[in-house]
N, CA, C and O atoms as a MOPAC input file, in Angstrom:
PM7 MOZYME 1SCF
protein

 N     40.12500 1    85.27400 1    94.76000 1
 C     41.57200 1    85.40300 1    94.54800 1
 C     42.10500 1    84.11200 1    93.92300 1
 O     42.11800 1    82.99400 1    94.43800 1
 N     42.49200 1    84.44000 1    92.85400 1
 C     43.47700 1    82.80400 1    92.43200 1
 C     44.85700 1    82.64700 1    92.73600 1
 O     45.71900 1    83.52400 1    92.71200 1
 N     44.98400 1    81.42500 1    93.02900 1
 C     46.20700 1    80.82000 1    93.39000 1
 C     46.36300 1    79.41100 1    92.99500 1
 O     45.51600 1    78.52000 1    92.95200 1
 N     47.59700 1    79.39100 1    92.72100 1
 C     48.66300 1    78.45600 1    92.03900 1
 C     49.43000 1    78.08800 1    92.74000 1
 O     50.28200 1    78.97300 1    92.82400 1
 N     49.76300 1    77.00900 1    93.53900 1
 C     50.33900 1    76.57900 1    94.55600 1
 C     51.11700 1    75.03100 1    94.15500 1
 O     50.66200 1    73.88900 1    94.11200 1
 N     52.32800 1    75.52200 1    93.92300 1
 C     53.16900 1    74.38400 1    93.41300 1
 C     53.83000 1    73.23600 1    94.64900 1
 O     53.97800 1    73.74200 1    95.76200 1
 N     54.09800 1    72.22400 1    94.55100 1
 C     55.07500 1    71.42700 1    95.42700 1
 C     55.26000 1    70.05600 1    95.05700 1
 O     54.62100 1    69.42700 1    94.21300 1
 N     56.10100 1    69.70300 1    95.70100 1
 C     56.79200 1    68.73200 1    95.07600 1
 C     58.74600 1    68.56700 1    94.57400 1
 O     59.51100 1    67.62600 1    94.36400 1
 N     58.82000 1    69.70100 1    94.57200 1
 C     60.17400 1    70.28300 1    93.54200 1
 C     61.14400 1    69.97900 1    95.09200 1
 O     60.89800 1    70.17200 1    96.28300 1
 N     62.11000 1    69.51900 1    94.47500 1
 C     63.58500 1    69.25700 1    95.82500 1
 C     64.74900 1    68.60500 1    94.39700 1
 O     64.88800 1    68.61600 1    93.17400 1
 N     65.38400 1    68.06900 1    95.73500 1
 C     66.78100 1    67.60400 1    95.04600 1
 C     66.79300 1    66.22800 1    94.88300 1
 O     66.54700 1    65.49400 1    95.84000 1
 N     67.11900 1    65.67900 1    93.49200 1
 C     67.25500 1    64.59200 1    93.22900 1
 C     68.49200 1    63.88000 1    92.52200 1
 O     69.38400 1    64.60900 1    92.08800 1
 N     68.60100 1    62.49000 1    92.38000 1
 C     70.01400 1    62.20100 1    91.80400 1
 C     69.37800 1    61.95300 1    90.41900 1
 O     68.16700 1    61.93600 1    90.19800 1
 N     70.48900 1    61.74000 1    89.40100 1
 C     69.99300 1    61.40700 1    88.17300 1
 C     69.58700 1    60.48800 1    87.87300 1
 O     69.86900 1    59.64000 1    88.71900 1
 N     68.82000 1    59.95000 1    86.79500 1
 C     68.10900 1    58.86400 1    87.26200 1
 C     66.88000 1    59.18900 1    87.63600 1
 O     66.13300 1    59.19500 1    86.65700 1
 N     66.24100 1    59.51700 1    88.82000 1
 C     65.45100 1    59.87400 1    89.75900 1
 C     64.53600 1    60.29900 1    89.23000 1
 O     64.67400 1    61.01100 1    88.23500 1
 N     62.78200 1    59.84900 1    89.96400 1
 C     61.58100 1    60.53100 1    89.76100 1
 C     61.29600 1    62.05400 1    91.20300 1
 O     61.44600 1    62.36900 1    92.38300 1
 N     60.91900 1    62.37600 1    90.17900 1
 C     60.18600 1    63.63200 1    91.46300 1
 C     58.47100 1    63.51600 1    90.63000 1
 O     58.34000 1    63.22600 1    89.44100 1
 N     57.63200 1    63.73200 1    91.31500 1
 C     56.46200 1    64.48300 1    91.13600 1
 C     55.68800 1    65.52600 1    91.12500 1
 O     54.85700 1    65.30200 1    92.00500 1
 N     55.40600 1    66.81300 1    90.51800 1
 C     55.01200 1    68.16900 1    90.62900 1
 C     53.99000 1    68.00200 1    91.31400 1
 O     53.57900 1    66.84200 1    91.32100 1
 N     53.32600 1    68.85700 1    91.99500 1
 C     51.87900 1    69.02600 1    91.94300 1
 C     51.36600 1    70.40200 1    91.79200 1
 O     52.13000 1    71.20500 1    92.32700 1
 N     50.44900 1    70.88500 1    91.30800 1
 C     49.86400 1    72.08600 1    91.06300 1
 C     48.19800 1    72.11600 1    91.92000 1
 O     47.22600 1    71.38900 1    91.71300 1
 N     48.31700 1    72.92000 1    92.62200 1
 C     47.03600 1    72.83300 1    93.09400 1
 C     46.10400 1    74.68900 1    93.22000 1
 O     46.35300 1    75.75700 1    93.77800 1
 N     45.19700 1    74.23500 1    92.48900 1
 C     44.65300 1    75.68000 1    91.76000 1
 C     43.12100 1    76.07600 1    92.59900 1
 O     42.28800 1    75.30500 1    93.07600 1
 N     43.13700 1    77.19100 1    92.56700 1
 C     41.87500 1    78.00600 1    93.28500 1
 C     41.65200 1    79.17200 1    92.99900 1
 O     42.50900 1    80.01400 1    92.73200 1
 N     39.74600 1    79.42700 1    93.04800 1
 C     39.82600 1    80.64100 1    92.62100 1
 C     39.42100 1    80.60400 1    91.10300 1
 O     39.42900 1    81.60400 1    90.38500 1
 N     39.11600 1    79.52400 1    90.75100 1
 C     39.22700 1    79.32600 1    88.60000 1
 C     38.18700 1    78.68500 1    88.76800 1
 O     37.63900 1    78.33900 1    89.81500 1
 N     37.91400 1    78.52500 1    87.72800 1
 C     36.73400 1    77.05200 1    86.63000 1
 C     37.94400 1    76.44900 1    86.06000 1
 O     38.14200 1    76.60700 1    84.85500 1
 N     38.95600 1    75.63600 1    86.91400 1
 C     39.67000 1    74.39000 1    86.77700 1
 C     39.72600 1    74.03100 1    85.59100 1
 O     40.59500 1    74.09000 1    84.72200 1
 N     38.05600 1    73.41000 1    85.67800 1
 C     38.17800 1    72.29500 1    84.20600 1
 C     38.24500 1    73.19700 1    83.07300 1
 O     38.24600 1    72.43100 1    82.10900 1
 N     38.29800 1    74.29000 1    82.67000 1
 C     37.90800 1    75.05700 1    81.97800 1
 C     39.17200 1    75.75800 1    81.36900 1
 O     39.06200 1    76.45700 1    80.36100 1
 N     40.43700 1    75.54900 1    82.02900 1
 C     41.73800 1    76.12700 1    81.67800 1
 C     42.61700 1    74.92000 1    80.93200 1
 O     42.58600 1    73.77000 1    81.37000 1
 N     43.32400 1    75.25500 1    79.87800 1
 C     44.37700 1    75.21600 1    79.50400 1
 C     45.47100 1    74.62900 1    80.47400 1
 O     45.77500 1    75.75900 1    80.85500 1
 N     46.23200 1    73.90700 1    81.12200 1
 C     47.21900 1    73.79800 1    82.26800 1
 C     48.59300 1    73.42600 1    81.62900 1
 O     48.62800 1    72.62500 1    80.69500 1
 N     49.66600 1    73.97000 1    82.09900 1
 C     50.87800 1    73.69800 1    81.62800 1
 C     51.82700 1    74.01600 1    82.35100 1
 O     51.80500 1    74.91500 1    83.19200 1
 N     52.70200 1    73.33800 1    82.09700 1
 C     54.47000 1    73.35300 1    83.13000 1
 C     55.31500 1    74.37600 1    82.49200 1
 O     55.27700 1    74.68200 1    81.30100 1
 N     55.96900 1    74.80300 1    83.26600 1
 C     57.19600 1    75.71900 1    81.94800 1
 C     58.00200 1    75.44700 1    83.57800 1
 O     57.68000 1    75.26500 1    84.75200 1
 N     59.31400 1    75.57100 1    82.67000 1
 C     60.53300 1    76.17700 1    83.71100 1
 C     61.20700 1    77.10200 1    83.02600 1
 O     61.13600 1    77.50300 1    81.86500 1
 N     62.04700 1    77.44500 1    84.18400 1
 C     63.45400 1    78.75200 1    83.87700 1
 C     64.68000 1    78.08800 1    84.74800 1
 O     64.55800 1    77.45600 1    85.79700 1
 N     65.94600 1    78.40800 1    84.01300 1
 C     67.00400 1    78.58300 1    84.47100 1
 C     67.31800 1    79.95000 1    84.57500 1
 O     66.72000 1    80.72600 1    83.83100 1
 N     68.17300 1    80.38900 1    85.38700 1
 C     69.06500 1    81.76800 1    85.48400 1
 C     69.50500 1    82.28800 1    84.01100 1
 O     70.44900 1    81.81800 1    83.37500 1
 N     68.92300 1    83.01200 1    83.71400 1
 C     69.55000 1    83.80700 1    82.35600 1
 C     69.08700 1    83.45900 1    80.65300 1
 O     69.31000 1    83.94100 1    79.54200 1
 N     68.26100 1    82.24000 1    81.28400 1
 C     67.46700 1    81.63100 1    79.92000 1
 C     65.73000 1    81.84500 1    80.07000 1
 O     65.09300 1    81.88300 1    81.12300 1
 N     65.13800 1    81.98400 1    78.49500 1
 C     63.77900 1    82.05000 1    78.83500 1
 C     62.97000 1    80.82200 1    79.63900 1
 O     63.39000 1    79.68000 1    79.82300 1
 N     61.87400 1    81.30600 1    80.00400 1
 C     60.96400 1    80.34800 1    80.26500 1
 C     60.82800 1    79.70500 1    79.39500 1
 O     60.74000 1    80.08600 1    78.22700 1
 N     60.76900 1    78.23400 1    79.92700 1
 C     60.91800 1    76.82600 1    78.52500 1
 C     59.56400 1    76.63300 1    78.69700 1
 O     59.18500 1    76.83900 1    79.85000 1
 N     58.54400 1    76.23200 1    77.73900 1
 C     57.01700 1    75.68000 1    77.97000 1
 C     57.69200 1    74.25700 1    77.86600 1
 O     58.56700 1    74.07800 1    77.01800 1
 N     57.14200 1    72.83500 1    79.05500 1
 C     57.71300 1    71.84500 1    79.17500 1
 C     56.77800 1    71.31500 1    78.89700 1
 O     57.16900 1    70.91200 1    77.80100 1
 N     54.97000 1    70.63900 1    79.04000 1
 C     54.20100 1    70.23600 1    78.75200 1
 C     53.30200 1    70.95900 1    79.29500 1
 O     53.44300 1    71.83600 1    80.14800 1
 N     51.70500 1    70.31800 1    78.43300 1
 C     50.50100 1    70.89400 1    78.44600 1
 C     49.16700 1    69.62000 1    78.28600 1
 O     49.02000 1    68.65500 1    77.53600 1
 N     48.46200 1    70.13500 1    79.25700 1
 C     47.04400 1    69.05900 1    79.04100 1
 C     46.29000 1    70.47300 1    78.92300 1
 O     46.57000 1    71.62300 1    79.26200 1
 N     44.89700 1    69.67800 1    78.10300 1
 C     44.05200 1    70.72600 1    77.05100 1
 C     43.04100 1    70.37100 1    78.64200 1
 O     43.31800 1    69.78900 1    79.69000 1
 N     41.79700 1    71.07000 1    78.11800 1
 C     40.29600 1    70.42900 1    78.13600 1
 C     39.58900 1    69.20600 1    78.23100 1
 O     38.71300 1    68.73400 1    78.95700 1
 N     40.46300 1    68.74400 1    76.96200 1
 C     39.57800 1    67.71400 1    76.73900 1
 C     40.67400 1    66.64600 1    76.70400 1
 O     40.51100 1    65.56300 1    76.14200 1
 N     42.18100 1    67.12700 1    77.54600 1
 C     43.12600 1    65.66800 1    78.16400 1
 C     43.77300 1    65.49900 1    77.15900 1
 O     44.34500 1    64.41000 1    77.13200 1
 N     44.01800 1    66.52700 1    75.78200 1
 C     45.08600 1    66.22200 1    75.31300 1
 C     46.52900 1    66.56300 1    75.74400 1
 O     46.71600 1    67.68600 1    76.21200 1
 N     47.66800 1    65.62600 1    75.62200 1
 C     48.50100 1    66.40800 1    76.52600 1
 C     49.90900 1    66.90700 1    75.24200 1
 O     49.71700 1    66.66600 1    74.05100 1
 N     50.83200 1    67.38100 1    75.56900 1
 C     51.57400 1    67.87900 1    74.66700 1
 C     52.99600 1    68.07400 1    75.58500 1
 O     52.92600 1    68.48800 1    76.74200 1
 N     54.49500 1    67.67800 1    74.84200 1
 C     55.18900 1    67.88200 1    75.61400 1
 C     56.56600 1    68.32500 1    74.69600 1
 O     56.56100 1    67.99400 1    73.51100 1
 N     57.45300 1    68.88800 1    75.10300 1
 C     58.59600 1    69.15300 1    74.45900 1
 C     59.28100 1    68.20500 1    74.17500 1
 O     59.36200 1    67.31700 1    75.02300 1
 N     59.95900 1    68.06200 1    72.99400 1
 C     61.21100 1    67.22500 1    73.15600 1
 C     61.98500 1    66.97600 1    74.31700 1
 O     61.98200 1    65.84800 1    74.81100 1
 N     62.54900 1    67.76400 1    74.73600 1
 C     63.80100 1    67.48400 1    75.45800 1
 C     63.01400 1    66.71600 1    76.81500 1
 O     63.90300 1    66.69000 1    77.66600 1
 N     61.93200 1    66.16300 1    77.33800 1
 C     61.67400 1    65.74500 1    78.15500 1
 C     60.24800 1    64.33600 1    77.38200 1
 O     59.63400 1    63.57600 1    78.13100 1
 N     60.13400 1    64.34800 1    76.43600 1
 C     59.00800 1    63.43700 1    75.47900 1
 C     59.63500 1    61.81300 1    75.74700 1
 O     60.65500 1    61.25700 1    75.33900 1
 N     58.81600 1    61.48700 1    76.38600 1
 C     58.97300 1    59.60300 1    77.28200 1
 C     59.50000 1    60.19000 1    78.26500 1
 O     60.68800 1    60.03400 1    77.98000 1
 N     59.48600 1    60.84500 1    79.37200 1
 C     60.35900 1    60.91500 1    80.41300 1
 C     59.59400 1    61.43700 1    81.38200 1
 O     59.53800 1    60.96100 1    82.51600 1
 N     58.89800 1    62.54200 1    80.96000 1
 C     57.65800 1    63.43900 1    82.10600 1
 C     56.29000 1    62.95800 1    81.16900 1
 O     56.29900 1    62.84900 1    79.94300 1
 N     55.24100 1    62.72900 1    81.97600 1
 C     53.94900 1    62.98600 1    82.09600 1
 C     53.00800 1    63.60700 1    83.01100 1
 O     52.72000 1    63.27700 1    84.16100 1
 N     52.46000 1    64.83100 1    82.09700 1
 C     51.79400 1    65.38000 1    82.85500 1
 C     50.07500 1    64.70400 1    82.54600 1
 O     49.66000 1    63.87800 1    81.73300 1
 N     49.35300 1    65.57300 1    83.70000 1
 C     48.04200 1    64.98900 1    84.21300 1
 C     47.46000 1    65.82600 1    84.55200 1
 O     48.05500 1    66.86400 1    84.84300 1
 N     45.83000 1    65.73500 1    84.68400 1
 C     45.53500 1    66.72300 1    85.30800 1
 C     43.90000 1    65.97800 1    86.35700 1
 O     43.04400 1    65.30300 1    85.78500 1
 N     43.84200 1    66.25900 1    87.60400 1
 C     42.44500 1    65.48000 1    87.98200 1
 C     41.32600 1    66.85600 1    88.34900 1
 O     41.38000 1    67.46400 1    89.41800 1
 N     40.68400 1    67.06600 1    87.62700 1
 C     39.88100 1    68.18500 1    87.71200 1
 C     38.57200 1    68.08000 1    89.44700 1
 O     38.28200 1    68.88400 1    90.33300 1
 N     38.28400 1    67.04500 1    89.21900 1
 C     37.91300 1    66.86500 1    91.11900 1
 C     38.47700 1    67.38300 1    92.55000 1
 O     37.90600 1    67.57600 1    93.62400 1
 N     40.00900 1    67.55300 1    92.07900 1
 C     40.56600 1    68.13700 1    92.73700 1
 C     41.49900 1    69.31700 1    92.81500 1
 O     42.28500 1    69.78100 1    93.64100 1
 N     41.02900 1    69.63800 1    91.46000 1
 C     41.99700 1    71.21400 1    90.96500 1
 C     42.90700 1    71.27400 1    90.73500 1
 O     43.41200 1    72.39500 1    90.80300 1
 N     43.80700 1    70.04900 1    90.27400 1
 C     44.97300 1    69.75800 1    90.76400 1
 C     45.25000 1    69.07100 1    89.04200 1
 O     44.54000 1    68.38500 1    88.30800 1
 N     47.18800 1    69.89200 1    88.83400 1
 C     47.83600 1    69.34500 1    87.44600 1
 C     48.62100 1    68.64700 1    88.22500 1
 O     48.62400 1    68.77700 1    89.44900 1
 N     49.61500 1    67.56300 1    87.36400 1
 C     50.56700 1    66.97000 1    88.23500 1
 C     51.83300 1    66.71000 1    87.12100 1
 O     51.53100 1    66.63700 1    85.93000 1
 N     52.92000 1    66.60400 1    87.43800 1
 C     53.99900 1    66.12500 1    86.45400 1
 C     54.78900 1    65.15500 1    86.66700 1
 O     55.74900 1    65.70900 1    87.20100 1
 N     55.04700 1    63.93700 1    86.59300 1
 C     55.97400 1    63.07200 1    87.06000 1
 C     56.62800 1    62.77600 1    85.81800 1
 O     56.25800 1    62.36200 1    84.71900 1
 N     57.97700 1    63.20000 1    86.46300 1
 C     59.44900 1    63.32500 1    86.07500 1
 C     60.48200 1    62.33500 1    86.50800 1
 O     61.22300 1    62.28700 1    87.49000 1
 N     60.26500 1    61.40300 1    85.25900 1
 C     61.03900 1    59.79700 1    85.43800 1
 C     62.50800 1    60.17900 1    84.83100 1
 O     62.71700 1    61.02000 1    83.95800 1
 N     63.31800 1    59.49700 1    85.38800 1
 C     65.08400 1    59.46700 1    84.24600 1
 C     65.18300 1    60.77300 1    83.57600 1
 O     65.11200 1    61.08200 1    82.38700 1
 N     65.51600 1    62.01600 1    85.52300 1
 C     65.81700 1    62.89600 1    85.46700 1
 C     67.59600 1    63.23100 1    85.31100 1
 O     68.55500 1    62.69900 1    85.87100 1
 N     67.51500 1    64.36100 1    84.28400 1
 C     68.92800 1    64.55400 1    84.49100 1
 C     69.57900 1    66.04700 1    84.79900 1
 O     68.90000 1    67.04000 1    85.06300 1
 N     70.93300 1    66.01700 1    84.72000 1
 C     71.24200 1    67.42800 1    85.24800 1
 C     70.46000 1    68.69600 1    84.67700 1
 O     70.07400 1    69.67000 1    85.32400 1
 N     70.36700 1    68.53900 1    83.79400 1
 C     69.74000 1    69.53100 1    82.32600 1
 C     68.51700 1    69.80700 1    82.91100 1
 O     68.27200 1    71.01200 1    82.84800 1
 N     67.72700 1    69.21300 1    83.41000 1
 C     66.78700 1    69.26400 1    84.22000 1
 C     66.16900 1    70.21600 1    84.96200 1
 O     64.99300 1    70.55300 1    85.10100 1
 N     67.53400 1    70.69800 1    85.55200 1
 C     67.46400 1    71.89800 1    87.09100 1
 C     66.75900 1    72.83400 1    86.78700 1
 O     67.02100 1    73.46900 1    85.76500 1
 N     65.80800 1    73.12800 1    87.49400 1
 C     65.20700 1    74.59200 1    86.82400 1
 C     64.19500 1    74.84500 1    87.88500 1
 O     63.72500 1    73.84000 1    88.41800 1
 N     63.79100 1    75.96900 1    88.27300 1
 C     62.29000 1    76.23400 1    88.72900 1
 C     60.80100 1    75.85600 1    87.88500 1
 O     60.62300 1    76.28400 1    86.74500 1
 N     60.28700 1    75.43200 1    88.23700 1
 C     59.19300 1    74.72700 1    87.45300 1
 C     57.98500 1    75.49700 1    87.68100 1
 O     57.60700 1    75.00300 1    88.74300 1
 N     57.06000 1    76.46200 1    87.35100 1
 C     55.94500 1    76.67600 1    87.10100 1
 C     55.04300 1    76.16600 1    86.82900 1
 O     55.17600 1    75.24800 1    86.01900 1
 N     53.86100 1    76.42800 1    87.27000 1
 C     52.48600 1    75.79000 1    86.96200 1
 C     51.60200 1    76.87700 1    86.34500 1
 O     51.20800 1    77.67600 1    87.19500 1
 N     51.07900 1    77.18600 1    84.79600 1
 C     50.70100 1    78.24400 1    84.36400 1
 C     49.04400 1    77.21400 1    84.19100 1
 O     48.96700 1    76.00400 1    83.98200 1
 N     47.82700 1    78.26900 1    84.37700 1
 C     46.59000 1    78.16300 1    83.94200 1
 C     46.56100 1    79.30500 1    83.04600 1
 O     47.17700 1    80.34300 1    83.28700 1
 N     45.63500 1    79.06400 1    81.70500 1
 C     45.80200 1    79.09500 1    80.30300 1
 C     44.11400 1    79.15400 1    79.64800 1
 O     43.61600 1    78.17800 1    79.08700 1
 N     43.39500 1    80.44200 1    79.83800 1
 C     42.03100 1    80.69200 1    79.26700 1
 C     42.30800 1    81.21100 1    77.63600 1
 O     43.44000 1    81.43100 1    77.20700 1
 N     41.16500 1    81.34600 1    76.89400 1
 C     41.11200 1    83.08600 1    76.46300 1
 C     41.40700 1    84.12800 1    76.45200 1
 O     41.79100 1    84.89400 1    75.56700 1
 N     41.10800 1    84.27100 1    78.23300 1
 C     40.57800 1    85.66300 1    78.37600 1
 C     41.91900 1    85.99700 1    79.79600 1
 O     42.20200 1    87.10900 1    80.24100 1
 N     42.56200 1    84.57300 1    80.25900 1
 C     43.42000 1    85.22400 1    81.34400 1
 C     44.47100 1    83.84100 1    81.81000 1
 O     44.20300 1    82.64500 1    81.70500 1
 N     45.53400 1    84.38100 1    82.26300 1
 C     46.57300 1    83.19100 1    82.27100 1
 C     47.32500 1    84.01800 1    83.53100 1
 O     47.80300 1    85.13000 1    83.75600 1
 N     47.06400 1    82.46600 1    84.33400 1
 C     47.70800 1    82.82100 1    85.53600 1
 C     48.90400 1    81.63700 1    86.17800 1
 O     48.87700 1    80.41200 1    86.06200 1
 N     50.11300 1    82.66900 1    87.00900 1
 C     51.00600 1    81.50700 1    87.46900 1
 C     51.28500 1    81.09100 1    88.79600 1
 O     50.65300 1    81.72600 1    89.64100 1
 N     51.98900 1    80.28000 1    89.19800 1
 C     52.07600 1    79.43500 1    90.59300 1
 C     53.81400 1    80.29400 1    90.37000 1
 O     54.40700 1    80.70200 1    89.37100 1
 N     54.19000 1    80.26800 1    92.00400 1
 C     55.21600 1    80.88000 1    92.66300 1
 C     56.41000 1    79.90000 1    92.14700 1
 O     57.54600 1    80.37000 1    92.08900 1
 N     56.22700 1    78.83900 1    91.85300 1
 C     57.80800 1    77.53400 1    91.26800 1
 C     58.10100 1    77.39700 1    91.98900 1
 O     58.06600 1    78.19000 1    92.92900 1
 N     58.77800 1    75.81700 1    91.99000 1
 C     59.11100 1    75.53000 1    92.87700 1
 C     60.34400 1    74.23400 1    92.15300 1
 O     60.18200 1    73.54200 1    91.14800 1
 N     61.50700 1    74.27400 1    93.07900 1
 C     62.65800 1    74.12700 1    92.55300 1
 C     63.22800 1    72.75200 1    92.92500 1
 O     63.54100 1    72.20100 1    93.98000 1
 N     63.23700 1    72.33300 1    91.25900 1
 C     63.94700 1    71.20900 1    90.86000 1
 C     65.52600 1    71.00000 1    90.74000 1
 O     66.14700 1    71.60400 1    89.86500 1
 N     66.07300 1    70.26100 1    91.50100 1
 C     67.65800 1    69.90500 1    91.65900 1
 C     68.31100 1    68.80000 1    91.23100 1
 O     68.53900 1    68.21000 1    92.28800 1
 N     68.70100 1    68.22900 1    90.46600 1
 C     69.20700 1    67.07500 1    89.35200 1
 C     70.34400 1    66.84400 1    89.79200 1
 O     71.03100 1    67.37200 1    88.91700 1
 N     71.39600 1    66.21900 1    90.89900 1
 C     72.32400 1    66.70300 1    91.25900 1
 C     72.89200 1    65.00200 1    92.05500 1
 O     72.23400 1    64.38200 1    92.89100 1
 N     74.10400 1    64.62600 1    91.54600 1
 C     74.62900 1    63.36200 1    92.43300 1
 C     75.70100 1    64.21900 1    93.62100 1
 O     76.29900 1    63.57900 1    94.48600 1

């Protein structure tokens, strides 16, 4: 059975770091694609960043110098740390794994940008 098990996500002031974590089972880990997306209420899922295979990572504008994502394959685990967060921010955050052949997601877990 795979699972995607997000945490990390709460309420923060602006300014503020939070850290994601993604912790995956059930896969060949090293072998996926890993990436963040969020949603707000009524807007699509945003793809926010991505680490490859082989640790390349890739990130959107609207968050490029601000989040870095990671990934430590020893422990199954993506991670996102989210420096000089702002309101724009708020969103449920996903953790998607990313094959070929199958792409699977974590339940989100919710980011709050909020003084």
């Amino acid at each position: 059975q795979v699972q995607l098990v997000e945490s990390g996500g709460g309420l923060v002031q602006p300014g503020g770091s939070l850290r994601l974590s993604c912790a995956a089972s059930g896969i060949s880990f090293r072998m996926y694609v890993m990436n963040w997306y969020r949603q707000t209420p009524g807007k699509q899922r945003e793809l926010v960043a991505t680490i490859t295979r082989g640790l390349t990572t890739n990130y959107a504008d609207s968050v490029q110098g601000r989040f870095t994502i990671s990934r430590d394959n020893t422990k199954n685990t993506v991670y996102l740390q989210m420096n000089s967060l702002k309101p724009e921010d708020t969103a449920v955050y996903y953790c998607n794994a990313q094959s070929w052949a199958n792409n699977y997601w974590g339940q989100g877990t919710q980011v709050t940008v909020s003084s």
